[in-house]
C-alpha positions as a Markdown table, in Angstrom:
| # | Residue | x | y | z |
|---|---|---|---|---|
| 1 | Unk | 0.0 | 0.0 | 0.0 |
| 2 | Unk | 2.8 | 2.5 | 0.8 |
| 3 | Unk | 4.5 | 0.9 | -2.1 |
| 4 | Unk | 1.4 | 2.3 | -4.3 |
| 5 | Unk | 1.1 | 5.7 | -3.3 |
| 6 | Unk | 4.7 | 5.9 | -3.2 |
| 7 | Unk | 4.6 | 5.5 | -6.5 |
| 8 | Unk | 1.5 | 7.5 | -7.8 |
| 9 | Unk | 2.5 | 10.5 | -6.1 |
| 10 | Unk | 6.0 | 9.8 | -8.0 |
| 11 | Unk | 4.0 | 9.6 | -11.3 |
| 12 | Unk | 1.7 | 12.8 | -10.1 |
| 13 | Unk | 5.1 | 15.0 | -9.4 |
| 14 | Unk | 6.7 | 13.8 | -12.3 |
| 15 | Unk | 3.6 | 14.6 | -14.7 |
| 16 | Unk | 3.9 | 18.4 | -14.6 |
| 17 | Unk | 7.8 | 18.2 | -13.9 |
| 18 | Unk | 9.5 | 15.6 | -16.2 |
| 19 | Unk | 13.6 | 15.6 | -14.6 |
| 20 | Unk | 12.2 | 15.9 | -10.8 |
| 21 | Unk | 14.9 | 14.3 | -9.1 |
| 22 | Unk | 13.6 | 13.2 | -6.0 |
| 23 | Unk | 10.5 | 11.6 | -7.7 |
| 24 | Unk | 12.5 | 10.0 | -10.4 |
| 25 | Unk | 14.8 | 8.1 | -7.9 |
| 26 | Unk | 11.4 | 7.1 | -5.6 |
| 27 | Unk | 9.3 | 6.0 | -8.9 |
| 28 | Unk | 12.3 | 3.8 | -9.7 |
| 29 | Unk | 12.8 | 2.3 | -6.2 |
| 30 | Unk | 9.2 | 1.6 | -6.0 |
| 31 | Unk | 8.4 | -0.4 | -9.2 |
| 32 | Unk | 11.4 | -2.1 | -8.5 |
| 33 | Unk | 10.8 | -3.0 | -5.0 |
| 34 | Unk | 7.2 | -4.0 | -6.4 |
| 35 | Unk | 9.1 | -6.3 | -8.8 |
| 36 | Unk | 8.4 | -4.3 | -11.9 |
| 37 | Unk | 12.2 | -4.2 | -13.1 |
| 38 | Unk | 11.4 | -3.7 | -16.2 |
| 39 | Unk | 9.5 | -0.3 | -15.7 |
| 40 | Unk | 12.0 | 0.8 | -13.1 |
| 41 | Unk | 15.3 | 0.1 | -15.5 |
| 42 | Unk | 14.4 | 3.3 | -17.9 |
| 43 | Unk | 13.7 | 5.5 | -14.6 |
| 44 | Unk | 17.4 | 4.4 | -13.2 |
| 45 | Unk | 19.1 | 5.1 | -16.1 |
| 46 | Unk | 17.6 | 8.7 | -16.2 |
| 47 | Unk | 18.6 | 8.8 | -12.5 |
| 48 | Unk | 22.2 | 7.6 | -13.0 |
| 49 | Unk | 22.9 | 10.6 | -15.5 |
| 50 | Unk | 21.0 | 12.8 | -13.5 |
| 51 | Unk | 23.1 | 12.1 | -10.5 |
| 52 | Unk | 26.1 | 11.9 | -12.8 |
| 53 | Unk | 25.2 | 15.8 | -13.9 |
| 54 | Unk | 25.0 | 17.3 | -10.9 |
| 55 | Unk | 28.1 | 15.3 | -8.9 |
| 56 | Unk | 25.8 | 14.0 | -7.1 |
| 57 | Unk | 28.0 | 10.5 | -6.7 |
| 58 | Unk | 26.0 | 8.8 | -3.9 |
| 59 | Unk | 22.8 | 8.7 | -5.6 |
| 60 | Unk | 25.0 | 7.7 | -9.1 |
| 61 | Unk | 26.1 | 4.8 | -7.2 |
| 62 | Unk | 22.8 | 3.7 | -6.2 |
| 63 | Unk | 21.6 | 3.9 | -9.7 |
| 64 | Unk | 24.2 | 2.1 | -11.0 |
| 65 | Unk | 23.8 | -0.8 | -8.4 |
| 66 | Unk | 20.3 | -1.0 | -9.5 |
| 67 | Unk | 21.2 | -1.1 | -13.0 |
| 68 | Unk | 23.7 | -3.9 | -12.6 |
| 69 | Unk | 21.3 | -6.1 | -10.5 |
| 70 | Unk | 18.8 | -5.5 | -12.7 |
| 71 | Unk | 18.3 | -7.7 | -16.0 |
């Protein structure tokens, strides 16, 4: 349930602002953790070069994690 609105108000944000950051990275995590891997793979890659854009390398190494684990 958390899961869902998680990721509808991801969806919601990213609606009227496409590059949101925040909502990218919890859309992504929440199809994935909903087993939706194949949804979520487009939303990390957006997130890694994001992350990569503004230095931000934390959140480019959890991208990239996801990416690799993911098929």
């Amino acid at each position: 349930m958390i899961r869902r609105r998680r990721s509808q108000t991801s969806r919601k944000v990213l609606e009227h602002t496409r590059d949101h950051y925040g909502a990218t990275f919890q859309l992504a995590a929440a199809l994935e953790a909903a087993g939706r891997r194949d949804e979520a793979r487009p939303l990390w890659e957006k997130m890694l070069q994001m992350a990569e854009a503004s230095e931000d390398m934390e959140t480019a190494d959890k991208a990239r994690a996801r990416l690799h684990s993911t098929p």
